[in-house]
N, CA, C and O atoms as a CHARMM CRD file, in Angstrom:
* protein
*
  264
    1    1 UNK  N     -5.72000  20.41800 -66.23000 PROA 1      0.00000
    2    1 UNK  CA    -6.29900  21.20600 -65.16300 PROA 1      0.00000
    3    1 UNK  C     -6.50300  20.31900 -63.94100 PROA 1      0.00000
    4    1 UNK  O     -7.03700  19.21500 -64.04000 PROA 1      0.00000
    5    2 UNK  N     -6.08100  20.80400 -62.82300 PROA 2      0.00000
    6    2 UNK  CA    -5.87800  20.33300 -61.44500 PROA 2      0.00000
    7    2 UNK  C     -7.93300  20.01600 -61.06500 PROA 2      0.00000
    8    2 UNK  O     -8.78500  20.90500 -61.07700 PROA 2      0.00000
    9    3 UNK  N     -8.10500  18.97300 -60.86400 PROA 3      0.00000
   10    3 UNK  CA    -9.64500  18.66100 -60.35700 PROA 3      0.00000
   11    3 UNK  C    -10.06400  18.28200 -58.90000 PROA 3      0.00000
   12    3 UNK  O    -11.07600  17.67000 -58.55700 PROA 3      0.00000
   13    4 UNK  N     -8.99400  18.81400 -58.06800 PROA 4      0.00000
   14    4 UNK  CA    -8.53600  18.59200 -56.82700 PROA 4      0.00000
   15    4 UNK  C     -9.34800  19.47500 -56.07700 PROA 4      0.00000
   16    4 UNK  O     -9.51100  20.66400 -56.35400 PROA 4      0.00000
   17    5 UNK  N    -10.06600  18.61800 -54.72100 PROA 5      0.00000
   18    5 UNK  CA   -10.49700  20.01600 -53.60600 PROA 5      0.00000
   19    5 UNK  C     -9.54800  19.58600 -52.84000 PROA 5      0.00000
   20    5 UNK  O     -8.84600  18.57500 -52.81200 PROA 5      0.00000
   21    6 UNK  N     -9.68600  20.86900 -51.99700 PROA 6      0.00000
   22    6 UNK  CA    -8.78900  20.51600 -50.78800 PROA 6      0.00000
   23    6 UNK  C     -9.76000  21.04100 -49.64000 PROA 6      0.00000
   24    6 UNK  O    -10.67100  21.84000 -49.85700 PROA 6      0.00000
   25    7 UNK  N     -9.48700  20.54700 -48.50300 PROA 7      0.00000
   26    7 UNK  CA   -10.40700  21.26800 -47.67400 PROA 7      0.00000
   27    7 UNK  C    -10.19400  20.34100 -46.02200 PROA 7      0.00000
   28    7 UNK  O    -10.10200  19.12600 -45.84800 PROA 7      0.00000
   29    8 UNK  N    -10.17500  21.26400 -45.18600 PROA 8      0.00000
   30    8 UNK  CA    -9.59400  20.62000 -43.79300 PROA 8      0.00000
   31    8 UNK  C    -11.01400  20.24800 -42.81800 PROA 8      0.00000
   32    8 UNK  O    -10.95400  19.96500 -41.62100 PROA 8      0.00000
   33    9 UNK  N    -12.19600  20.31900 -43.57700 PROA 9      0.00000
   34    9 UNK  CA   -13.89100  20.48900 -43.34800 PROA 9      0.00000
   35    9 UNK  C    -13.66400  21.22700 -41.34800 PROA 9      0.00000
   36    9 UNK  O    -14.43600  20.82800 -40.47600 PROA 9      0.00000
   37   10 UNK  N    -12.86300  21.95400 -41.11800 PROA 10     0.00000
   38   10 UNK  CA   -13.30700  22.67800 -40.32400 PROA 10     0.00000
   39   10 UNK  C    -14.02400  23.86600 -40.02800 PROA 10     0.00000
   40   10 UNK  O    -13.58400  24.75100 -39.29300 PROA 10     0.00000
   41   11 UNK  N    -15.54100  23.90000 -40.80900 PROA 11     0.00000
   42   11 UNK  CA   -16.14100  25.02600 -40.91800 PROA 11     0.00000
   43   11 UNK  C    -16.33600  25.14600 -39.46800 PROA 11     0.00000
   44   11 UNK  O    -15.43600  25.86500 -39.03300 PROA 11     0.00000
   45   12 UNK  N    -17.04600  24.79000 -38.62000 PROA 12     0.00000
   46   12 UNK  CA   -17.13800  25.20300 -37.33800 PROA 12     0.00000
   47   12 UNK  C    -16.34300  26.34400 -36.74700 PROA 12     0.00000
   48   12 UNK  O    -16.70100  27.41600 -36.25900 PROA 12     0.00000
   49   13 UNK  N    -14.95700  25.70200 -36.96800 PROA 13     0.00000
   50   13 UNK  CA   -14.19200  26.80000 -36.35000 PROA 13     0.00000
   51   13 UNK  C    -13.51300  28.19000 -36.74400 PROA 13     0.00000
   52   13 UNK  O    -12.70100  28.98200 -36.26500 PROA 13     0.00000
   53   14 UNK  N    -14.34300  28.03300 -37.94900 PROA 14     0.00000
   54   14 UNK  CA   -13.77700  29.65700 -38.67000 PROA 14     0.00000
   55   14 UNK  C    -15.59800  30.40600 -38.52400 PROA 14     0.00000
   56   14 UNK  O    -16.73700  30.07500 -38.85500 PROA 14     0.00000
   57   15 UNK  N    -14.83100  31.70100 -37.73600 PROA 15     0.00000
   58   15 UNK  CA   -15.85900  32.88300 -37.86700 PROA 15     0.00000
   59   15 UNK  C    -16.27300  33.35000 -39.56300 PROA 15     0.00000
   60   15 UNK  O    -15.74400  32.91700 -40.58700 PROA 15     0.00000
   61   16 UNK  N    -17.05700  34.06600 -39.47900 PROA 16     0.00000
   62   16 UNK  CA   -17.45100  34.96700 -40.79800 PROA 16     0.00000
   63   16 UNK  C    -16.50900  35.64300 -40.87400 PROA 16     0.00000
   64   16 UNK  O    -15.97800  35.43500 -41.96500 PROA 16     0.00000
   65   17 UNK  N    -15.68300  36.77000 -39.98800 PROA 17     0.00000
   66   17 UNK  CA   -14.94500  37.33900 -40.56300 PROA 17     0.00000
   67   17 UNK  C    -13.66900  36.71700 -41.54300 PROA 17     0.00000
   68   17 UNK  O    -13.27100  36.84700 -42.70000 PROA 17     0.00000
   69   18 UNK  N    -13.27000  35.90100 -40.21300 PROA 18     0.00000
   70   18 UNK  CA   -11.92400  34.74600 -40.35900 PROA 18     0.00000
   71   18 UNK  C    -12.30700  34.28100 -42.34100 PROA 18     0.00000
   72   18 UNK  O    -11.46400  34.33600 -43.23600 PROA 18     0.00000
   73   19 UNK  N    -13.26800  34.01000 -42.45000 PROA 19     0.00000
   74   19 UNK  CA   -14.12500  33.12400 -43.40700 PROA 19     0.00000
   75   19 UNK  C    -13.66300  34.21100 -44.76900 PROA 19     0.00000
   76   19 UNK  O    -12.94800  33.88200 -45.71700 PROA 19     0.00000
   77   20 UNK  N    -14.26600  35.49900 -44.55300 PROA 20     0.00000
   78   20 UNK  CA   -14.55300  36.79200 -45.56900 PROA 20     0.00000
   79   20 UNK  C    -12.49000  36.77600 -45.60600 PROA 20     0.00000
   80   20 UNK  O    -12.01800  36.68100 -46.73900 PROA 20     0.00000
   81   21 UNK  N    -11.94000  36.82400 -44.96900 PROA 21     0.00000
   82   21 UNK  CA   -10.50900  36.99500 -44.62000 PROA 21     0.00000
   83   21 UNK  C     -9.76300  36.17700 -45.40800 PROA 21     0.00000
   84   21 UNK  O     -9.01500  36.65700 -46.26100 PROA 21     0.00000
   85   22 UNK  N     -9.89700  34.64000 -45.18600 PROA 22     0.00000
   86   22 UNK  CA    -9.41600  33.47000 -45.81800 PROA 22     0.00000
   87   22 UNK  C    -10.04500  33.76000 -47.94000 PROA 22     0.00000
   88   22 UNK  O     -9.32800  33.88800 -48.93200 PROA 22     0.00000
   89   23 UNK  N    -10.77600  33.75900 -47.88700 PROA 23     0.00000
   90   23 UNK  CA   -11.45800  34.35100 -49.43300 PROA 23     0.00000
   91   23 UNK  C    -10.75000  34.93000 -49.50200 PROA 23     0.00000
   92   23 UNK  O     -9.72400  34.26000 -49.62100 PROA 23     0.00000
   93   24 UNK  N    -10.50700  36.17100 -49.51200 PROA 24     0.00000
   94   24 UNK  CA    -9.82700  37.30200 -49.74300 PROA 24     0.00000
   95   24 UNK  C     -8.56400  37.12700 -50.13800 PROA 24     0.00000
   96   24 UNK  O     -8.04600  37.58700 -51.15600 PROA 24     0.00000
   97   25 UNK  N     -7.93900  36.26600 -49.08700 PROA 25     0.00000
   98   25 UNK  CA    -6.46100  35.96900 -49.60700 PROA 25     0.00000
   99   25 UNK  C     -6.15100  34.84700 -50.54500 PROA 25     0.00000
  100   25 UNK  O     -5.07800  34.63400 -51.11000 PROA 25     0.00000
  101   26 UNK  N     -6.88700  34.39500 -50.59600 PROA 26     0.00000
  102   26 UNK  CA    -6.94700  33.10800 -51.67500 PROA 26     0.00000
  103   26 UNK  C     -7.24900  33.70800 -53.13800 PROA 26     0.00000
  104   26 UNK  O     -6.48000  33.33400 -54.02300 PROA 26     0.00000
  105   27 UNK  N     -8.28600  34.60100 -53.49500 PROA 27     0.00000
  106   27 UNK  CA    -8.36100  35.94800 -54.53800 PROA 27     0.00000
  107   27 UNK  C     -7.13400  36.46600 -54.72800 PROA 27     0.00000
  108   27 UNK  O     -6.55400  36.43000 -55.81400 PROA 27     0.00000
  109   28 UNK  N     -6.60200  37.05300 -53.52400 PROA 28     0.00000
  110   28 UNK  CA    -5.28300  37.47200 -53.73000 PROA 28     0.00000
  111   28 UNK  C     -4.43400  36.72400 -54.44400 PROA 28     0.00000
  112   28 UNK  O     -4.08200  36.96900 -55.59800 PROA 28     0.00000
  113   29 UNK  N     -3.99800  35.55100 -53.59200 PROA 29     0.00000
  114   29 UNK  CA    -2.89200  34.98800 -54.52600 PROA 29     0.00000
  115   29 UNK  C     -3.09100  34.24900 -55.76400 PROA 29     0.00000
  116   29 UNK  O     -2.27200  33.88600 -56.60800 PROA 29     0.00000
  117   30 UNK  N     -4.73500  34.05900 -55.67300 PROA 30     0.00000
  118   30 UNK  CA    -4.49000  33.40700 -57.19200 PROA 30     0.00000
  119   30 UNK  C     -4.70100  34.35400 -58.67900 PROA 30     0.00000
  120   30 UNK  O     -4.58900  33.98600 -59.84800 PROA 30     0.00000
  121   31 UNK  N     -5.07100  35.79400 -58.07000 PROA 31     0.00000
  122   31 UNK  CA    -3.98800  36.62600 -59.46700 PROA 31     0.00000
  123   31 UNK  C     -4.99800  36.32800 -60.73900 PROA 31     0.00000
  124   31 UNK  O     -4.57500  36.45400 -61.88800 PROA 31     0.00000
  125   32 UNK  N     -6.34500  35.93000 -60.47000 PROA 32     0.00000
  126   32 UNK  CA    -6.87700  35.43200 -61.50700 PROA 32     0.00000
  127   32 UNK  C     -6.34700  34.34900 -62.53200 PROA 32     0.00000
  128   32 UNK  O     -6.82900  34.43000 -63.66200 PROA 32     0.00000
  129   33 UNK  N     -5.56900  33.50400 -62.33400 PROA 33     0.00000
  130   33 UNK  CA    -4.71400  32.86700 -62.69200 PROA 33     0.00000
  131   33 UNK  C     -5.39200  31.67200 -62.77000 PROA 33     0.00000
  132   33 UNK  O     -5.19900  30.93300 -63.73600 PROA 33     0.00000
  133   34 UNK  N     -6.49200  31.24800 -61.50800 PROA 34     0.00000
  134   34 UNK  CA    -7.17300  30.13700 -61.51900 PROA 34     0.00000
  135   34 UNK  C     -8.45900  30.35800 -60.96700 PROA 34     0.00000
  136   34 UNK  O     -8.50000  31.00400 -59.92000 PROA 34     0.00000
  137   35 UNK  N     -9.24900  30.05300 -61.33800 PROA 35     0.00000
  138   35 UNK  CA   -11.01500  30.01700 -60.35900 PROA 35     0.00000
  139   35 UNK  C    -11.09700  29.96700 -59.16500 PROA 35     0.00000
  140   35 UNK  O    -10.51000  28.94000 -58.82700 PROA 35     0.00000
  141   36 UNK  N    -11.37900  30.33800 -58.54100 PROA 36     0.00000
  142   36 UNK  CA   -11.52000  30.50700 -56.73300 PROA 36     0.00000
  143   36 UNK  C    -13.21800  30.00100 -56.61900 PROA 36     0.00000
  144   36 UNK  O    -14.23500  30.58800 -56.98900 PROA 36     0.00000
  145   37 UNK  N    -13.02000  28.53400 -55.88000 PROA 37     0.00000
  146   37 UNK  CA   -14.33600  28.01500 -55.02100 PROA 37     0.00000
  147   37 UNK  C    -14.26400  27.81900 -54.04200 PROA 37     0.00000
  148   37 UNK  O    -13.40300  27.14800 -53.47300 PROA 37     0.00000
  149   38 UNK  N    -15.30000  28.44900 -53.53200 PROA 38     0.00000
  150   38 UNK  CA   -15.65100  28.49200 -51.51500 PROA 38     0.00000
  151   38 UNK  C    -16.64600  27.70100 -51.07000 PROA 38     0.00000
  152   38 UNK  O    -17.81900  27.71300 -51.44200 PROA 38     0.00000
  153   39 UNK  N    -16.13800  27.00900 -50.25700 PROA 39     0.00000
  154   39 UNK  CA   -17.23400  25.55100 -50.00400 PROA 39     0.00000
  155   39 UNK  C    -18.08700  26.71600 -48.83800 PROA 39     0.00000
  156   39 UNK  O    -17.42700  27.59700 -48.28600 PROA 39     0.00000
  157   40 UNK  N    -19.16200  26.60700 -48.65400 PROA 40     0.00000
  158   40 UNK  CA   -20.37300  27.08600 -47.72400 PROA 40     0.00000
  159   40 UNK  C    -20.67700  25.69700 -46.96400 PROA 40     0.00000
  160   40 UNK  O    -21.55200  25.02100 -47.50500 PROA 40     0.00000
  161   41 UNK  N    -20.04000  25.11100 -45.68800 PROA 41     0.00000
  162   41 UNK  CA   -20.92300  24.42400 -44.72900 PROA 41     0.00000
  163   41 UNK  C    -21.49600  24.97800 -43.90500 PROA 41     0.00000
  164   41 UNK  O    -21.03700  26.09100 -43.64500 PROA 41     0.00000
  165   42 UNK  N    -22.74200  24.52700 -43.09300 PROA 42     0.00000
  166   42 UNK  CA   -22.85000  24.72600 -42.11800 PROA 42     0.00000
  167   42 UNK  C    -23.79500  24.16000 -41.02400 PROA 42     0.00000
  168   42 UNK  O    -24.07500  23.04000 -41.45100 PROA 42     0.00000
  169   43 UNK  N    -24.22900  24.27800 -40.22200 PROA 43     0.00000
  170   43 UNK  CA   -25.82500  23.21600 -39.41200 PROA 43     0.00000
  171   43 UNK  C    -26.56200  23.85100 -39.75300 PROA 43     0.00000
  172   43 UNK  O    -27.53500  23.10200 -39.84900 PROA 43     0.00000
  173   44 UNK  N    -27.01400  25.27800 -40.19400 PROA 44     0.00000
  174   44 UNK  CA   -28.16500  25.55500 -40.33900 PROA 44     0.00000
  175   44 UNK  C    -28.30400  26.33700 -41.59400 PROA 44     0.00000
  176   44 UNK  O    -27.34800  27.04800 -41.90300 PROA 44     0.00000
  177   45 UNK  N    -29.43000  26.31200 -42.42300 PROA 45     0.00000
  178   45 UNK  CA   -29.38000  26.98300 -44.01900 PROA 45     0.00000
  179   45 UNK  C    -29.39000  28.50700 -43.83400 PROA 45     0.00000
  180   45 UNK  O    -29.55700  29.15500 -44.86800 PROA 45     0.00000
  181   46 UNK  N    -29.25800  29.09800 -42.83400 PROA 46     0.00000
  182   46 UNK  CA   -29.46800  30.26900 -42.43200 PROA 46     0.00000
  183   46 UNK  C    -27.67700  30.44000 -42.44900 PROA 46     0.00000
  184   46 UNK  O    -27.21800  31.10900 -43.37500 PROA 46     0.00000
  185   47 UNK  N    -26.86200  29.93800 -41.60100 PROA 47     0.00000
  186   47 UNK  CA   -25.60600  30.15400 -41.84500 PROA 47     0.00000
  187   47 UNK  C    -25.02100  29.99600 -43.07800 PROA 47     0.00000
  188   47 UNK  O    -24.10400  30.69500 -43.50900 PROA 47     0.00000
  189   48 UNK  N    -25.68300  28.84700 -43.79000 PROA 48     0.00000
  190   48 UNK  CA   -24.68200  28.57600 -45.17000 PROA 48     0.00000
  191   48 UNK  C    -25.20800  30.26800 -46.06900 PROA 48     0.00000
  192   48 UNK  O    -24.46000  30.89100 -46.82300 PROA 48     0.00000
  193   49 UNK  N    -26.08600  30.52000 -45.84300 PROA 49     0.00000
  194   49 UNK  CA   -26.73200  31.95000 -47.25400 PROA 49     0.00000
  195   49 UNK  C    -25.94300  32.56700 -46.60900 PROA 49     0.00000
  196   49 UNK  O    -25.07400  33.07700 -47.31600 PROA 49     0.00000
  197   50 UNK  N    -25.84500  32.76300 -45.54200 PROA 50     0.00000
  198   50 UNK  CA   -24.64300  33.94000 -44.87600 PROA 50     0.00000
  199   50 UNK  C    -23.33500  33.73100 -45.31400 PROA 50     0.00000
  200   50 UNK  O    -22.67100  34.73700 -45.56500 PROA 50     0.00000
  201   51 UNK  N    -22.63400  32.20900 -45.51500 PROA 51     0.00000
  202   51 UNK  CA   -21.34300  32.59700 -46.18900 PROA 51     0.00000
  203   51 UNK  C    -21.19100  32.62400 -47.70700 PROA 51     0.00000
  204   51 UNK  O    -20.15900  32.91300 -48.31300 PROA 51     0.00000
  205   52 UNK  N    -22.88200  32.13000 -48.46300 PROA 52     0.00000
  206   52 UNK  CA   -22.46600  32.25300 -49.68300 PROA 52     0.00000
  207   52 UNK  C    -22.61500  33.68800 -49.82800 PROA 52     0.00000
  208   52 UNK  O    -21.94500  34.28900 -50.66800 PROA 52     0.00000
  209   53 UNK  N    -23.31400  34.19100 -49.19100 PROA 53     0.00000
  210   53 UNK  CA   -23.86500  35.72400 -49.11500 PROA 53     0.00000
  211   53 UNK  C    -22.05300  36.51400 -49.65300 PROA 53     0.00000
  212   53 UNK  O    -21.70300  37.09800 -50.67900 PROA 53     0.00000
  213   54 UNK  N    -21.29200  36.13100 -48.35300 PROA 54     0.00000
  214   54 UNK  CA   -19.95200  36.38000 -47.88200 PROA 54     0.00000
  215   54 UNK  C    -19.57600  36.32400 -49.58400 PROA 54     0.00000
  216   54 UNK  O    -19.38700  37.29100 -50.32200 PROA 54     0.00000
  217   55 UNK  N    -19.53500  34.79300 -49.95200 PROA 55     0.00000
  218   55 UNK  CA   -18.29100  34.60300 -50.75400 PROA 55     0.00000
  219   55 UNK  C    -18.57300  35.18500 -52.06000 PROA 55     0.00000
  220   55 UNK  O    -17.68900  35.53200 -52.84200 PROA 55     0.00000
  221   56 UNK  N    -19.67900  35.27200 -52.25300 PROA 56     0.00000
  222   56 UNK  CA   -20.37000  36.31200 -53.22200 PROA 56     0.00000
  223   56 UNK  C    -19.59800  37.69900 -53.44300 PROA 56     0.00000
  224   56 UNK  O    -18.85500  38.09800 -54.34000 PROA 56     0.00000
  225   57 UNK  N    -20.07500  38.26600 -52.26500 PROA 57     0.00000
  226   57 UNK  CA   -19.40800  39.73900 -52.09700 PROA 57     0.00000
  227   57 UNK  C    -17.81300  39.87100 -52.40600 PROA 57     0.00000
  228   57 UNK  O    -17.40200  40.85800 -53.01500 PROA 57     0.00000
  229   58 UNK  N    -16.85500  38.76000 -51.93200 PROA 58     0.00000
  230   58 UNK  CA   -15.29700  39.19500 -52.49400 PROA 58     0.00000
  231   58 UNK  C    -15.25900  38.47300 -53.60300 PROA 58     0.00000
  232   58 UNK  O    -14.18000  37.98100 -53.93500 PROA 58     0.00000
  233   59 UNK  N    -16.63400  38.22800 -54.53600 PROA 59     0.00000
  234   59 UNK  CA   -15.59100  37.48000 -55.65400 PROA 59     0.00000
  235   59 UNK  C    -15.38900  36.35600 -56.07600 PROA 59     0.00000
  236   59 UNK  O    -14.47700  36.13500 -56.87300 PROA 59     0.00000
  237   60 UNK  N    -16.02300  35.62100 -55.72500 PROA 60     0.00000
  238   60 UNK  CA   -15.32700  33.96300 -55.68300 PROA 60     0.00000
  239   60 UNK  C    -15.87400  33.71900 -56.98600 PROA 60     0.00000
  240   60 UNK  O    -16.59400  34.57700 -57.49500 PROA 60     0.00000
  241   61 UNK  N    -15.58200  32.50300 -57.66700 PROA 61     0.00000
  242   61 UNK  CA   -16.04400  32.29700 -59.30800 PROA 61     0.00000
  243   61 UNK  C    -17.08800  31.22800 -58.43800 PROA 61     0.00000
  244   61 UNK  O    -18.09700  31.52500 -59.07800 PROA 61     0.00000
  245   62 UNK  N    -17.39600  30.58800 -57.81900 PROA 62     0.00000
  246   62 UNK  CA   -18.25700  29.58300 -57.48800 PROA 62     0.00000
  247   62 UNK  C    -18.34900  29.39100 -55.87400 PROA 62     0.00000
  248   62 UNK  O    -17.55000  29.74400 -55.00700 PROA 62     0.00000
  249   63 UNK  N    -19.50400  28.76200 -55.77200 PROA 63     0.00000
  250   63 UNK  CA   -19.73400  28.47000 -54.10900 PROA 63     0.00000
  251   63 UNK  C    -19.95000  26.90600 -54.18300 PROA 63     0.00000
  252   63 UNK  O    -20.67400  26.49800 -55.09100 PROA 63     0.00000
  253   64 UNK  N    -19.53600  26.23500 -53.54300 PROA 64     0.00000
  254   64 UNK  CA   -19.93100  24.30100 -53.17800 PROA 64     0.00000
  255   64 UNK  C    -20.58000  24.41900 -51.91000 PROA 64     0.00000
  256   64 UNK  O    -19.94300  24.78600 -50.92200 PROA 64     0.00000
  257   65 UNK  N    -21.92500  24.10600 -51.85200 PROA 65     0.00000
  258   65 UNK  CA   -22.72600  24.47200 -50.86400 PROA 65     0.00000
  259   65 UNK  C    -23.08800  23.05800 -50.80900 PROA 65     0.00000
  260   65 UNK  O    -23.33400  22.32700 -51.76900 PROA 65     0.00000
  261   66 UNK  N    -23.09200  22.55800 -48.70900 PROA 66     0.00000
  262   66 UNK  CA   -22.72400  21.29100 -48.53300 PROA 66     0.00000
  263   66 UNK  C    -23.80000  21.37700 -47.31200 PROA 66     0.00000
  264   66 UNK  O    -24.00500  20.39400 -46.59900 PROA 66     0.00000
């Protein structure tokens, strides 16, 4: 099993939607095939509950909250 993150740490520049959008398609293609984790950054703890809030809602098997 692959123990790899990947991640370009540009939370800044992705909106919530962009954010709810990117999830979504990552669900998509992985077909249940593999676990889907959504890293939550952000400057303030008020934004990060908002995207775990997000990644919650489509699904994700886990959140990495940073």
């Amino acid at each position: 099993m692959c123990n790899e993150v990947y991640t370009n740490g540009e939370f800044y520049g992705v909106s919530n939607d962009e954010y709810r959008l990117i999830l979504e398609a990552t669900i998509d293609e992985a077909r249940g095939r593999v676990p889907v984790y959504a890293g939550a950054s952000g400057i303030t703890t008020k934004q990060v509950i908002s995207l775990v809030n997000i990644a919650e809602n489509v699904g994700v098997d886990a959140v990495s909250v940073l």
